[in-house]
VEXDODO-137774 format. One record per residue (C-alpha): y, x, z. Coordinates in steps of 0.2 Angstrom, whole numbers, padded with zeros to 4 digits, always signed. Each point is the difference from the previous one (the first is absolute). Layout:
BEGIN
YXZ;...
% end
This chain:
BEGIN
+0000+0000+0000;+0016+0005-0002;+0008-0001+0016;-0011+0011+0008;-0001+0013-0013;+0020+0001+0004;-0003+0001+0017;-0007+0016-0003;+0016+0007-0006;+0011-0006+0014;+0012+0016+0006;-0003+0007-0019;+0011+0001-0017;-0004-0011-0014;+0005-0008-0014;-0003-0020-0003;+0003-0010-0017;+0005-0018+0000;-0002-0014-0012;+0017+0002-0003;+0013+0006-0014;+0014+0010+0000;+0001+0013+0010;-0012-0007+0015;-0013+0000-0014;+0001+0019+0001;-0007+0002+0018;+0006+0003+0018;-0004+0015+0007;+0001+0003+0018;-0009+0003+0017;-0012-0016+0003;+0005-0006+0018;-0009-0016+0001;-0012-0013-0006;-0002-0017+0001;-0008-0014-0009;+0018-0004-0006;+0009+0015-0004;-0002+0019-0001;+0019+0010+0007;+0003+0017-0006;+0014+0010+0005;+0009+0008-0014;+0013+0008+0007;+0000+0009+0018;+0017-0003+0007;+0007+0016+0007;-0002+0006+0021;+0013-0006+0012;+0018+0009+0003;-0002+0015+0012;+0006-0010+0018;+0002+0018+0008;+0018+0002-0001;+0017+0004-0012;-0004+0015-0002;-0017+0001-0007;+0002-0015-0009;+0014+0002-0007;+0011-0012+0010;-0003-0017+0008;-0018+0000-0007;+0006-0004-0017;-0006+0008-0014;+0015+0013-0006;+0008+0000-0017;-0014+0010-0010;-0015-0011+0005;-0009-0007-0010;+0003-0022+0002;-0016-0007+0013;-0014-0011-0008;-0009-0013+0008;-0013+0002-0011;-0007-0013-0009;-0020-0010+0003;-0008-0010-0015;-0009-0015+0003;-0013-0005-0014;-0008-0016+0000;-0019+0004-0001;-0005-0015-0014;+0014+0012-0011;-0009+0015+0000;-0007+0005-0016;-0006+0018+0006;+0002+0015+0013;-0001+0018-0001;-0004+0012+0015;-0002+0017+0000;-0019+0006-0003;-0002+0007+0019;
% end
């Protein structure tokens, strides 16, 4: 089944086609964080650490990012519903 032969791959990065068009038609790649009978999430995009709460001066000042950091993520997490799924790939080990 399926959903079990995804479970496998929870924590690992891979790559899933949808019945889809466009650009979702060309896959989602990402680290599979869970399963269920509904829908699978990857997460696409780790967002970025934390400001350094030690102090102004090795942070930079106020715990805010200085002038030449680079602009935080949040990352981003992909839910797929499971009846969309055309096809995964996984690495081989």
């Amino acid at each position: 089944m399926l959903l079990n032969e995804l479970c496998r791959y929870i924590g690992q990065t891979v790559t899933i086609f949808t019945n889809s068009g466009g650009a979702a038609g060309c896959g989602f790649t990402g680290v599979l964080l869970r399963v269920n009978s509904d829908y699978v999430t990857l997460v696409n995009r780790i967002g970025t650490p934390p400001t350094c709460p030690l102090s102004e001066t090795v942070c930079g000042g106020n715990g805010r990012p200085s002038d030449n950091t680079p602009i935080y993520s949040v990352g981003s997490v992909c839910d797929i519903p499971v009846d969309k799924i055309a096809a995964f790939c996984h690495n081989a080990i």
